[in-house]
Each structure stands twice: as structure tokens, then as C-alpha cells.
C-alpha positions, 0 to 999 in steps of 0.5 A: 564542527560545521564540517561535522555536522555536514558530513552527518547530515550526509550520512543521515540523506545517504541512510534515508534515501538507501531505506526509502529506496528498499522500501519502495522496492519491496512495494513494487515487488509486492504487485509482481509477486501477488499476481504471480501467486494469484495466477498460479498457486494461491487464491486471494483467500490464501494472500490474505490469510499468509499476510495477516497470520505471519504478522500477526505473530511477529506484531502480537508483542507489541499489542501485548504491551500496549493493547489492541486501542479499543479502551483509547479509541472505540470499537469504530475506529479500531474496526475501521483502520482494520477493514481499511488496512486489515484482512478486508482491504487485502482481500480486495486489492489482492481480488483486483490484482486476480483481474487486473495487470500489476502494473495497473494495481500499482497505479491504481492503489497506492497511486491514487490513494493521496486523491482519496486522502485529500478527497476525505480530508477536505470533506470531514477535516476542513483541509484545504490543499495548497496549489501544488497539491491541487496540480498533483490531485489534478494530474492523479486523477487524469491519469487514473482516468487514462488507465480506466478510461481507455480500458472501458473503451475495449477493455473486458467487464472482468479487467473493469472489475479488477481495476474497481477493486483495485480503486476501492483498495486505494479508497480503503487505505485512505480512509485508514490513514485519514483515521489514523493520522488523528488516532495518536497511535505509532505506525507500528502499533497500527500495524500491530492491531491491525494485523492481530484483528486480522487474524483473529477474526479471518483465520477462523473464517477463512479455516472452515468456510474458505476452502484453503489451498496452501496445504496442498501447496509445497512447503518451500512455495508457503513459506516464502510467501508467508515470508514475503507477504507477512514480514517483508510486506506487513512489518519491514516495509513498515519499519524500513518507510518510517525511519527513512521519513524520519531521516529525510523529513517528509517532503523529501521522502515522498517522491519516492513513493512515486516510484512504486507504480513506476516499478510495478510497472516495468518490472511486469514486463520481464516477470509477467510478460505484461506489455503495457498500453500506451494508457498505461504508459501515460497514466502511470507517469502522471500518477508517479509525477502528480503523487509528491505533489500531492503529498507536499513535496513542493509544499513550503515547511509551516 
């Protein structure tokens, strides 16, 4: 029995480890190939109108069945977590990404988005980080501020803007996840009201006021960004991250998140031609070192 029950266990780590890994090389990718569209084909406009139309309609099921959270929420934090992981947060990280490296958008969103969340936690819910996460917080900022920094030194106003842009989106996704780690609602539900407000309300503006460029796009490029930004992006990295932390627990499945900035990383080189500075090299390890540090990886189980 016992040698049962290890070799589940096993199987289970081997599972966790093997959807972790997939999800986070869908994250990496997701920066290679968004800057790829922004340089070539699609506007921001279009990222986010792909993204949020294509999940809407796989997502819409789930808000038929369980509504859209005004009734159990409010209007404002609905509207919230929207504009923190909806059309509005989009529409600026993939702006920052128009104007900035991938490998800088991977460090500077989803890298520093655990110093945002400790940040606001500390202000509105009383929290009170351990000593291993104060070191993770510590090397975060330290190595957010090597990318900034030496790129203000002699870095164009257009990259600084891009690298705000990209600071503003980590901030705006904090903000979601600080509202929705009290909401009571399922990841997937979130994502569901997330993506249907999305496009409830941007695809009329973004129809008749935005210009779009995807009908003169050919059909095969619009699909598989469709398919990528709206259905690998939106919803299976979504289901792909929370099964794996349900099979390793959450502190041995944060350290693979640090690998996302990390991989946006090299994979720029060969895909973007993009060769990274010497800050870019010191401040993206610190970021992927002090991130499972931050979110508790070293942390000892309440």
C-alpha cells in the first residue's frame, strides 16, 4: 500500500510538473509572438479584440450558468477585475509590448506583478510578508530597476514609455488578483466575466471607432492569432496553471512561473533578433530568482 501510494504521488508531482511547464511555456511564447504581431500585421487594438472575441465565446457557457457576479459582487469590483484582466489591461501591456523588447515585457508584467500584489496587500489587507518573501520583493524591485534604470540612462523616450506601459500592466493585474483572491469566485468564472465583459463592451467600440485591420489580414494569420491569443492564452493556460497548482500545491508550483520572463528571454534572441543588455540579462535573473520567493515557495505551510 505505501509503495502505492508513492508511486501516485509520483505520477501526480510528474503531472504537475509536465502542466506547469506547458503553461508557462505558453506565458513565454505569448510575448514572442505578440510583439511579432505588433511589428508586422496587428495593432494593439486587434490583439485585444482577437483575445477577448475568441474567449468570449468559449468562456460565455460558463457565465450563462453562473452569471456575470454583479448580484454577489457589485458593479465595482466586477468592473474592476475587468479592467485589471480584461480588454483594459490588454490593450496596455500589449501597447508596452509595440515599444518595448518581449524580453523586457516578460520581466516587467508578469515578473513584477508579485511586488504589486505584496505592495497592495500590505496596504488594504493588513498583510504582513514573511522574511523570504521581503528578500524575493527586494530582489524583484532590484532587478526591475536594473532594466529601467540603465535604459533611462540612454534608452529613447519611446522604449521608457513602452517599459511604463509594461509596469502599469503588472500593476493592473495585481490589482485583479488581490480583488479576486477575496471574491470567492473559480479562476474559470473569472476568467469567463472577464472575457464576456471584454467584449461586450470593446468589440462595439473597437468595430466602429478603432479602425480594424484584421479584415485585411489573411485568413489563415487571423485564425491562428485568434487561436492563440483567445484559446491557448485566455482559457488553457488558465485551466493548464490551475490543475498543476492543485497537483503540486502552491509553493512547489510557483517557481515555475519564474520561468516565464526567463524564456521570453532567450526565446527573443533567435525569433526577434533581440540581444539582450547586459541589464536585461542581470535584471531578468533577479526577477525569476526573487519571484518563488516572493509568492512563498520557501514560506513554512500554516
Amino acid at each position: 500500500m505505501q509503495r502505492e501510494g508513492s508511486t501516485t504521488d509520483r505520477k501526480r508531482v510528474a503531472a504537475g510538473v509536465a502542466l506547469a511547464l506547458f503553461t508557462v511555456s505558453i506565458w513565454g511564447s505569448w510575448f514572442i509572438v505578440t510583439r511579432l504581431g505588433v511589428l508586422h500585421s496587428l495593432k494593439p487594438t486587434d490583439v485585444v479584440a482577437l483575445r477577448f472575441g475568441t474567449a468570449a465565446i468559449l468562456t460565455f457557457p460558463i457565465v450563462l450558468r453562473h452569471g456575470f457576479g454583479f448580484a454577489r459582487l457589485g458593479a465595482a469590483r466586477v468592473l474592476a477585475l475587468v479592467a485589471g484582466a480584461g480588454a483594459p489591461y490588454l490593450l496596455v501591456c500589449v501597447s508596452g509590448l509595440s515599444l518595448a523588447p518581449a524580453a523586457q515585457g516578460g520581466a516587467l508584467t508578469p515578473g513584477v506583478m508579485p511586488l504589486w500584489v505584496a505592495l497592495l496587500g500590505i496596504m488594504f489587507l493588513g498583510e504582513r510578508p514573511s522574511r523570504p518573501r521581503q528578500i524575493g520583493l527586494a530582489m524583484i524591485f532590484m532587478g526591475a530597476l536594473a532594466i529601467v534604470g540603465f535604459e533611462s540612462l540612454g534608452g529613447s523616450s519611446e522604449r521608457l514609455l513602452g517599459q511604463a506601459l509594461l509596469i502599469a500592466a503588472g500593476l493592473m493585474w495585481a490589482i485583479y488578483t488581490v480583488i479576486l483572491r477575496g471574491s470567492g469566485l473559480t479562476a474559470m468564472h473569472a476568467v469567463a466575466i472577464v472575457s464576456s465583459l471584454s467584449a461586450i463592451f470593446y468589440l462595439p467600440i473597437y468595430v466602429l471607432f478603432l479602425h480594424p485591420s484584421l479584415p485585411a489580414m489573411p485568413i489563415d494569420g487571423v485564425f491562428f492569432h485568434a487561436l492563440y491569443q483567445g484559446a491557448f492564452a485566455g482559457v488553457l493556460a488558465m485551466l493548464t496553471w490551475n490543475r498543476a497548482v492543485e497537483l503540486l500545491g502552491p509553493s512547489r508550483a510557483s517557481p515555475f512561473a519564474a520561468l516565464a520572463p526567463v524564456l521570453a528571454l532567450l526565446a527573443a534572441i533567435p525569433a526577434l533578433g533581440e540581444s539582450p543588455t547586459p541589464a536585461e540579462w542581470i535584471g531578468t535573473l533577479l526577477i525569476s530568482c526573487g519571484v518563488p520567493l516572493a509568492t512563498g515557495a520557501l514560506d513554512r505551510p500554516a
